[in-house]
C-alpha positions as CSV (number, residue, x, y, z in Angstrom):
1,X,55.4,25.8,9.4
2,X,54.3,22.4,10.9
3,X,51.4,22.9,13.4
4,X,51.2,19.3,14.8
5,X,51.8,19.2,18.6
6,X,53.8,16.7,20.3
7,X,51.6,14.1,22.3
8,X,53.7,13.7,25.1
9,X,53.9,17.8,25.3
10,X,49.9,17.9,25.0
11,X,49.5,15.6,28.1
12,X,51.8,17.4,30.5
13,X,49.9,20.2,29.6
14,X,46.5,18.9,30.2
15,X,48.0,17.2,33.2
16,X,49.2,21.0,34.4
17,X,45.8,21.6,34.6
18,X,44.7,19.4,37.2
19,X,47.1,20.1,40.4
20,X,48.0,17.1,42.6
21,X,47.0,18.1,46.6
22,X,48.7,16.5,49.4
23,X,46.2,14.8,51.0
24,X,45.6,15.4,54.9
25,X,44.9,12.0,56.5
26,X,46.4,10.1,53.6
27,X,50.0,9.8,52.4
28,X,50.7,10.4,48.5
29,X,53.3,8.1,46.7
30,X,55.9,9.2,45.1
31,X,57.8,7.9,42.0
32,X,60.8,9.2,40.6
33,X,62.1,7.3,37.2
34,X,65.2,7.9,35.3
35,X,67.4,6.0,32.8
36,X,71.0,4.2,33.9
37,X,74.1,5.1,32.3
38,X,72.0,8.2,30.7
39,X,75.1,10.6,30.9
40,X,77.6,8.4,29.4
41,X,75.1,7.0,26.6
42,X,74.4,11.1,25.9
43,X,78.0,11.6,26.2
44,X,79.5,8.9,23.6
45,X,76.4,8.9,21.6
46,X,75.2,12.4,21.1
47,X,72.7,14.5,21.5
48,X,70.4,13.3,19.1
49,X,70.6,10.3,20.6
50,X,70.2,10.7,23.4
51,X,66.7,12.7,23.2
52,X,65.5,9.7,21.2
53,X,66.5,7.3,24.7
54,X,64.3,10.3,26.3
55,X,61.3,9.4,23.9
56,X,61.8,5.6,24.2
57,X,61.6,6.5,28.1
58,X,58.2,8.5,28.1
59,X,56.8,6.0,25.7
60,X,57.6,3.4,28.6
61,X,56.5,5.4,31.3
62,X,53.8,8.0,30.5
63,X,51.1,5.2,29.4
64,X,51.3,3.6,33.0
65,X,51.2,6.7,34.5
66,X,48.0,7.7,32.9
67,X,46.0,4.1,33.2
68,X,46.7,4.4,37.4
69,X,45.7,7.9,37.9
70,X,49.4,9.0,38.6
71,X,49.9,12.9,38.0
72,X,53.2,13.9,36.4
73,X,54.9,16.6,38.7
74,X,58.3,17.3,36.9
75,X,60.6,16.4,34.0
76,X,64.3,16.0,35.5
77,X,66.2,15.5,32.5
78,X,66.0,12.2,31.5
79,X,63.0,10.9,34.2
80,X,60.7,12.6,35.8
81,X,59.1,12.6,38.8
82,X,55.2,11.3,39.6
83,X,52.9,11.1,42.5
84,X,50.2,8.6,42.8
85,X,47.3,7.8,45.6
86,X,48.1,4.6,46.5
87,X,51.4,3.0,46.6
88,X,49.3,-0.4,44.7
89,X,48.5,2.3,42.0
90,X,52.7,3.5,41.9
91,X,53.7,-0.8,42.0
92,X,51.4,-1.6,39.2
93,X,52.0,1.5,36.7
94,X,56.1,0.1,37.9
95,X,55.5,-2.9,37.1
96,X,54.2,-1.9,33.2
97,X,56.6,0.3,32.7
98,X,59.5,-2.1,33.1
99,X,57.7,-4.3,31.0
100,X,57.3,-1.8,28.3
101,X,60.7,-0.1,28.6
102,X,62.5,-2.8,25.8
103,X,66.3,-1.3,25.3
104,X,65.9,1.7,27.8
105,X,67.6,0.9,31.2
106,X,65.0,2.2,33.5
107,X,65.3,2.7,37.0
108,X,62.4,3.3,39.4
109,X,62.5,4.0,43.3
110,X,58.9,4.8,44.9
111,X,58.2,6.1,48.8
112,X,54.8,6.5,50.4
113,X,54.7,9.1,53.0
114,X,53.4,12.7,54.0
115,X,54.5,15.6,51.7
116,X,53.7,19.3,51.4
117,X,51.9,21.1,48.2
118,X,54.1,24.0,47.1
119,X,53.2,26.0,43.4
120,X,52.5,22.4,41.6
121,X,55.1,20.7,43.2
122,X,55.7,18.3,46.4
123,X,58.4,19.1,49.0
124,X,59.7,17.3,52.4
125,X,61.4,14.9,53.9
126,X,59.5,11.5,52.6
127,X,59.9,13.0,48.8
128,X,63.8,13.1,49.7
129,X,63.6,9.0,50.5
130,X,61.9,8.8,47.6
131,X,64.9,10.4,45.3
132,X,67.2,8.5,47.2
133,X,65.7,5.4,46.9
134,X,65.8,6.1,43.0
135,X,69.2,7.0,43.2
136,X,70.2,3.5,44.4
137,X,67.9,1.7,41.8
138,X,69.9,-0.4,39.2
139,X,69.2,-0.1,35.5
140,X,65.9,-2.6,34.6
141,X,65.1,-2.2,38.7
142,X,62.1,-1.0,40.8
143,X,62.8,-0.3,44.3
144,X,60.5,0.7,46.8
145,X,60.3,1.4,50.5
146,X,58.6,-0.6,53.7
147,X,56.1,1.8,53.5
148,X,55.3,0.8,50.0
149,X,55.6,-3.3,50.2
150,X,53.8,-2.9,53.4
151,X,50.2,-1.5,51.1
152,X,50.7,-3.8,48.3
153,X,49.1,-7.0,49.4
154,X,47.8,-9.3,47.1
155,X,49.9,-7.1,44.1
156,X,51.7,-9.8,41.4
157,X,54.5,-9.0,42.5
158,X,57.4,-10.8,45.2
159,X,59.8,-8.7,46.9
160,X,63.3,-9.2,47.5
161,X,65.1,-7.5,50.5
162,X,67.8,-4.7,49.4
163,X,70.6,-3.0,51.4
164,X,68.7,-0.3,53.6
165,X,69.0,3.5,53.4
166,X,70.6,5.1,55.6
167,X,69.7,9.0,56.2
168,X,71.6,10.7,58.9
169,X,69.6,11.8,62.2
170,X,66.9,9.0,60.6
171,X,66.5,5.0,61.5
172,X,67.3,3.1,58.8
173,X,65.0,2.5,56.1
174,X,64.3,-1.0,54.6
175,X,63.9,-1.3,50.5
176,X,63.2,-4.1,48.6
177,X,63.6,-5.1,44.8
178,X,60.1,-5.8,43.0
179,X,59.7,-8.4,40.7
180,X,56.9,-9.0,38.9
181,X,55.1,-12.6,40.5
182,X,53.0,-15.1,38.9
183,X,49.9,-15.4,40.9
184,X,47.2,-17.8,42.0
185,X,43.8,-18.0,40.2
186,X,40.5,-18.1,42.2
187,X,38.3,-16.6,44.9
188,X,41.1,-16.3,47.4
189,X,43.9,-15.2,44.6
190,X,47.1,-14.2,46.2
191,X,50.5,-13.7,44.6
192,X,53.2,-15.3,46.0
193,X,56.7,-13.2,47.9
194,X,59.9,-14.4,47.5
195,X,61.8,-15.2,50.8
């Protein structure tokens, strides 16, 4: 019998241990990643293939995660869902994973707002943007809310107005595609937005 234990198994566990707490005067940021096209790659190619796309995924994503203090908060098939403390911390760990995700269509939507601690988990209404705003990502796309281009000043990255989200009883909310920016050198280094 092999004893060796799966690395990506042994840090969700570790990461079990160390709860994430909605903090009270500051807004978490939440992340929710999947891949596009998942269910029709899993359907045509198999599924042995398609828990290899999974690995390729996590090798992407789980790094990033790790180096910007994000905490892992649920596997949902083939993503997962992550909170961080800062919406700079959620843009930059983005920003890697895209870069490392070579042949996986990864999609990325991220929200910063208020959300409630229940048994390990985060519930309410800003983690429901957040899944939304995932669900409208394209395949090789990070998409983020106001909230989140409006903390990420001076981040390499330029933002590019999307179509807004529309939740009923709610005012619109603008989104914006992230792409990663070249940036000035020097004391007053600042990264330049698109239009």
């Amino acid at each position: 019998m092999d004893a060796s234990i799966d690395p990506v198994a042994g840090i969700e566990w570790l990461a079990g241990l160390f709860p994430v707490r909605a903090a009270r005067r500051r807004p978490l940021t939440v992340m929710f990643t999947d891949i596009a096209g998942f269910t029709a790659y899993a359907a045509t190619r198999g599924d042995r293939a398609a828990a290899h796309l999974v690995q390729r995924h996590d090798r992407a994503v789980l790094p990033a995660i790790r180096r910007h203090s994000g905490r892992i908060l649920k596997r949902l098939g083939d993503g997962l869902m992550a909170a961080f403390a800062s919406p700079a911390a959620a843009l930059r760990a983005a920003l890697e994973m895209q870069q490392a995700a070579r042949g996986v269509r990864l999609r990325i939507g991220i929200h910063a707002g208020a959300a409630r601690s229940r048994a390990g988990d985060l519930i309410g209404h800003e983690v429901n943007v957040a899944a939304r705003i995932a669900e409208r990502a394209l395949g090789g796309e990070i998409l983020v809310s106001d909230a989140v281009r409006g903390a990420a000043d001076g981040l390499a990255a330029r933002f590019r107005p999307a179509r807004a989200l529309v939740i009923g009883g709610r005012e619109p909310r603008l989104l914006f595609r992230v792409e990663a920016a070249a940036c000035q050198r020097g004391p007053k280094a600042r990264c330049m937005e698109g239009p």
